[in-house]
C-alpha positions as CSV (number, residue, x, y, z in Angstrom):
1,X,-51.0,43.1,35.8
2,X,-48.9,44.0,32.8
3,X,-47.7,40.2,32.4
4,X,-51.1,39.1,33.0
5,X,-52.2,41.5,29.7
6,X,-49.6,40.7,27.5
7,X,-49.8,36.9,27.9
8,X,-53.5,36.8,26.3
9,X,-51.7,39.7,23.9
10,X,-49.3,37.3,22.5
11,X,-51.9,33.9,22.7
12,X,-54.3,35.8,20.7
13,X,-51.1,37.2,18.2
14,X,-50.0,34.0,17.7
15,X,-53.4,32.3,16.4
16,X,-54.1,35.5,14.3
17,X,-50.6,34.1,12.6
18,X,-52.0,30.6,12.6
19,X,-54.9,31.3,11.4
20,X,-53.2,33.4,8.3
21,X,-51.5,30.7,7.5
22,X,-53.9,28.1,7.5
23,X,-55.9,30.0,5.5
24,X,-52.7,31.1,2.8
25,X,-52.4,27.0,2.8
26,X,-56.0,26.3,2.2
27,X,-55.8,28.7,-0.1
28,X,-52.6,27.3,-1.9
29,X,-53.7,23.3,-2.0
30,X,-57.3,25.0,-3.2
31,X,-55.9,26.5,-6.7
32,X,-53.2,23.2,-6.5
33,X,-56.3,20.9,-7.3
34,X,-57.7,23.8,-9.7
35,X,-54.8,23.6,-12.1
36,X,-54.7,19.7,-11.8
37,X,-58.2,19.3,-13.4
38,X,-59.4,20.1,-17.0
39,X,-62.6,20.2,-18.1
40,X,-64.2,20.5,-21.7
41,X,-67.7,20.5,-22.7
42,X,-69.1,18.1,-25.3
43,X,-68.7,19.0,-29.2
44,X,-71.2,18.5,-31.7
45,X,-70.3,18.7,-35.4
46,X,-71.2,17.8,-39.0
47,X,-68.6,16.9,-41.7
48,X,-69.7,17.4,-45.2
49,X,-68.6,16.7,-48.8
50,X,-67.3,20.0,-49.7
51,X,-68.6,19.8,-52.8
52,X,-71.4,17.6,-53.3
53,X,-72.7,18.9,-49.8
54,X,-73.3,15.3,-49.0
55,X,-72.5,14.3,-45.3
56,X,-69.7,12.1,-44.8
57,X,-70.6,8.9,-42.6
58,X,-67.6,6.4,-41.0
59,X,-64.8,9.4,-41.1
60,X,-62.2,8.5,-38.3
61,X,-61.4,11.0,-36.1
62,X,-58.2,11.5,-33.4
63,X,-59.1,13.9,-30.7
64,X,-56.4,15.4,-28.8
65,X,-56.0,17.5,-25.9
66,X,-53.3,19.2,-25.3
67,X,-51.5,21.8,-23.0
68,X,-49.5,25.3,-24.5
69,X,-45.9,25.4,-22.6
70,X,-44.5,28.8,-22.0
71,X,-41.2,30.1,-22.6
72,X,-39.4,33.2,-22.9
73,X,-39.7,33.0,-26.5
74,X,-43.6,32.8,-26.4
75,X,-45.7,29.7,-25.8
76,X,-45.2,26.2,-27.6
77,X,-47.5,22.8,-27.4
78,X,-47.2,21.3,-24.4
79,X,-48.2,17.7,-22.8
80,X,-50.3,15.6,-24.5
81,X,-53.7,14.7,-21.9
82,X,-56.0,12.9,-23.7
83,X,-56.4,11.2,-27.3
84,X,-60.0,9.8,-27.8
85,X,-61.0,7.9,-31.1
86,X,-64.4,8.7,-32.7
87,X,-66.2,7.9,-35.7
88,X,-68.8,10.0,-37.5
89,X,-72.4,8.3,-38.1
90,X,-74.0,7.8,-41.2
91,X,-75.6,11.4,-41.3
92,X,-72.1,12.9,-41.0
93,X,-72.5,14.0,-37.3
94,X,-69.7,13.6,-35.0
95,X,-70.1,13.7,-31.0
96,X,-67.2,14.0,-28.8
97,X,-68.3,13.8,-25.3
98,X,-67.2,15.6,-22.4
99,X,-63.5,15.5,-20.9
100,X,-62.7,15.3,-17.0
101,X,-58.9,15.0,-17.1
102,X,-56.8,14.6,-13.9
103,X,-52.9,15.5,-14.5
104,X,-49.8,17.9,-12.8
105,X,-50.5,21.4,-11.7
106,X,-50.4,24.2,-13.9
107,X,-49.2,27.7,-13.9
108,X,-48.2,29.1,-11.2
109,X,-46.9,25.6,-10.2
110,X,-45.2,24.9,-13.7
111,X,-44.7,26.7,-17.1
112,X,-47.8,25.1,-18.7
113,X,-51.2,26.0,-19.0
114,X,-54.8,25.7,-20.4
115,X,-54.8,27.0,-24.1
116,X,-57.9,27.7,-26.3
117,X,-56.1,26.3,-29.4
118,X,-55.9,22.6,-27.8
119,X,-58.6,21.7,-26.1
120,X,-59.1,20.0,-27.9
121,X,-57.8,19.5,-31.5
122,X,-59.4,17.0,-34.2
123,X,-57.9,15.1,-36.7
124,X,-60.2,13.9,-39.4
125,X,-59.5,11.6,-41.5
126,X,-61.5,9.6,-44.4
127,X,-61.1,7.3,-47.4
128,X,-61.1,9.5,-50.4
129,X,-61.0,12.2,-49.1
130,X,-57.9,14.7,-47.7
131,X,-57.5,14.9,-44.1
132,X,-57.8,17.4,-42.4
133,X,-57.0,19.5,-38.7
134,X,-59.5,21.6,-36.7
135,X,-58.5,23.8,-33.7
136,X,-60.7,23.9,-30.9
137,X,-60.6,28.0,-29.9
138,X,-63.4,28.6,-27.5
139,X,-66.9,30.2,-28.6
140,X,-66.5,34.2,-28.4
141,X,-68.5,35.7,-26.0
142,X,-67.2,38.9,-26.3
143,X,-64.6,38.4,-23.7
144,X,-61.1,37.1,-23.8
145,X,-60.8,33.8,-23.0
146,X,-59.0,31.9,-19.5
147,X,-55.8,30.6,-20.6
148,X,-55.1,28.8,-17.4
149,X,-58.8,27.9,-16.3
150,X,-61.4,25.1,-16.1
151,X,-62.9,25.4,-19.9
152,X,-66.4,25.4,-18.7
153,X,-66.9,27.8,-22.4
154,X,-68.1,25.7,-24.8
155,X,-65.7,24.8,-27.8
156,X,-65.6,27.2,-31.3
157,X,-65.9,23.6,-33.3
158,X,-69.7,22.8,-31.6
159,X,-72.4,23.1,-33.8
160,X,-70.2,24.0,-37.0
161,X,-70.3,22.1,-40.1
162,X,-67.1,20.7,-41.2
163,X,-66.2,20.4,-45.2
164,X,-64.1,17.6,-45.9
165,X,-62.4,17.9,-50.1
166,X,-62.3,14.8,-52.3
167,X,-59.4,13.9,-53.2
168,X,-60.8,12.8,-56.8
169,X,-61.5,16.7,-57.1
170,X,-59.0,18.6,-58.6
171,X,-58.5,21.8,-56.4
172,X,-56.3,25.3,-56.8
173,X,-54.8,24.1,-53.7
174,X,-53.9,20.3,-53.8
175,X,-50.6,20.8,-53.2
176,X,-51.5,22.3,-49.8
177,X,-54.2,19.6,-49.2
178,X,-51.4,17.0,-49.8
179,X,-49.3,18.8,-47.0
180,X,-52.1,18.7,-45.0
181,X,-52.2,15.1,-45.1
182,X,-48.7,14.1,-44.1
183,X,-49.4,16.8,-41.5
184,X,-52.4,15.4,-39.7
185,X,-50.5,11.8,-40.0
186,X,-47.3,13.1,-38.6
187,X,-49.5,15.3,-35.8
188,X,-51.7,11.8,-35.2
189,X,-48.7,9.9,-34.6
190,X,-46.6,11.8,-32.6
191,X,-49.3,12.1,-30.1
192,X,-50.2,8.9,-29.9
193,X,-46.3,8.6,-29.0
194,X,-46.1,11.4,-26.1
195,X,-49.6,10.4,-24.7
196,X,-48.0,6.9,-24.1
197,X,-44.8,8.1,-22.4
198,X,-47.2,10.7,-19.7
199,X,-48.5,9.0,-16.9
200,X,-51.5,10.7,-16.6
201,X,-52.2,10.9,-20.3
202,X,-55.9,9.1,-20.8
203,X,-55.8,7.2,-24.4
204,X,-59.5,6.1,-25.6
């Protein structure tokens, strides 16, 4: 009698287990395809003279998104995902579409992760004029924001107005505008480097 109660005892002990654990690896391969996919909502912004307040049609612009590494010494940029080129049109508005971005697993499963300062970043660039760098950030809504999430918060950049400085303009700061330049090249082309060495970086 007794063997006869503990064999259905240890039969239903040992699925319980099964069970756990099919469930803990569900669970596990779940957030695994999670942190493998980024998503970023459209952007819609307007570049303008900064002075004039005339739009600024034909600017080339270098999108890039990009992953924050941590470290014990903080966080740092990390791999390169996608670099897009877009153009603004001849009323000064500049679209960047949507992202869907398939690459290796995030935190927990590495050291990188999802930051609201790169997804994306734009580069903006335009004959007479000084280029220039935008952040992304993420649009406040009153809550901190997932560092190691799908971005379905739309970007800080849509719906802003972006003021571009003529270079034929003499400014209080030119000397910064100048480093801004050789920044934004040096930034343009050093993605454009990494993005071809990642696998699953996407260049457009």
């Amino acid at each position: 009698m007794s063997g006869s109660t503990q064999q259905p005892l240890g039969w239903l002990l040992k699925n319980a287990r099964d069970r756990r654990a099919i469930g803990l690896l569900i669970a596990v391969l779940l957030l695994m395809v999670i942190q493998s996919i980024t998503i970023t909502l459209p952007i819609r912004a307007e570049l303008r003279d900064a002075y004039s307040r005339q739009s600024v049609a034909g600017a080339k612009v270098v999108v890039v998104w990009q992953l924050e590494a941590g470290n014990f010494g903080g966080y740092s940029p990390g791999d390169i995902l996608k670099v897009r080129h877009e153009t603004s049109d001849a009323r000064g508005h500049l679209y960047i579409g949507p992202a869907f971005i398939v690459h290796s697993p995030l935190a927990p499963f590495s050291f990188q992760l999802r930051s609201r300062r790169y997804l994306p970043q734009i580069f903006i660039m335009k004959d007479g004029y000084y280029s220039k760098m935008q952040s992304s950030l993420l649009a406040d809504r009153g809550s901190s924001a997932p560092m190691s999430f799908i971005m379905f918060r739309r970007s800080g950049l849509n719906g802003r107005t972006i003021d571009l400085t003529p270079r034929a303009q003499p400014t209080e700061d030119s000397s910064n505008d100048r480093y801004g330049d050789a920044m934004v090249q040096s930034s343009v082309k050093n993605s454009l480097a990494r993005c071809q060495r990642m696998w699953y970086c996407q260049f457009e």
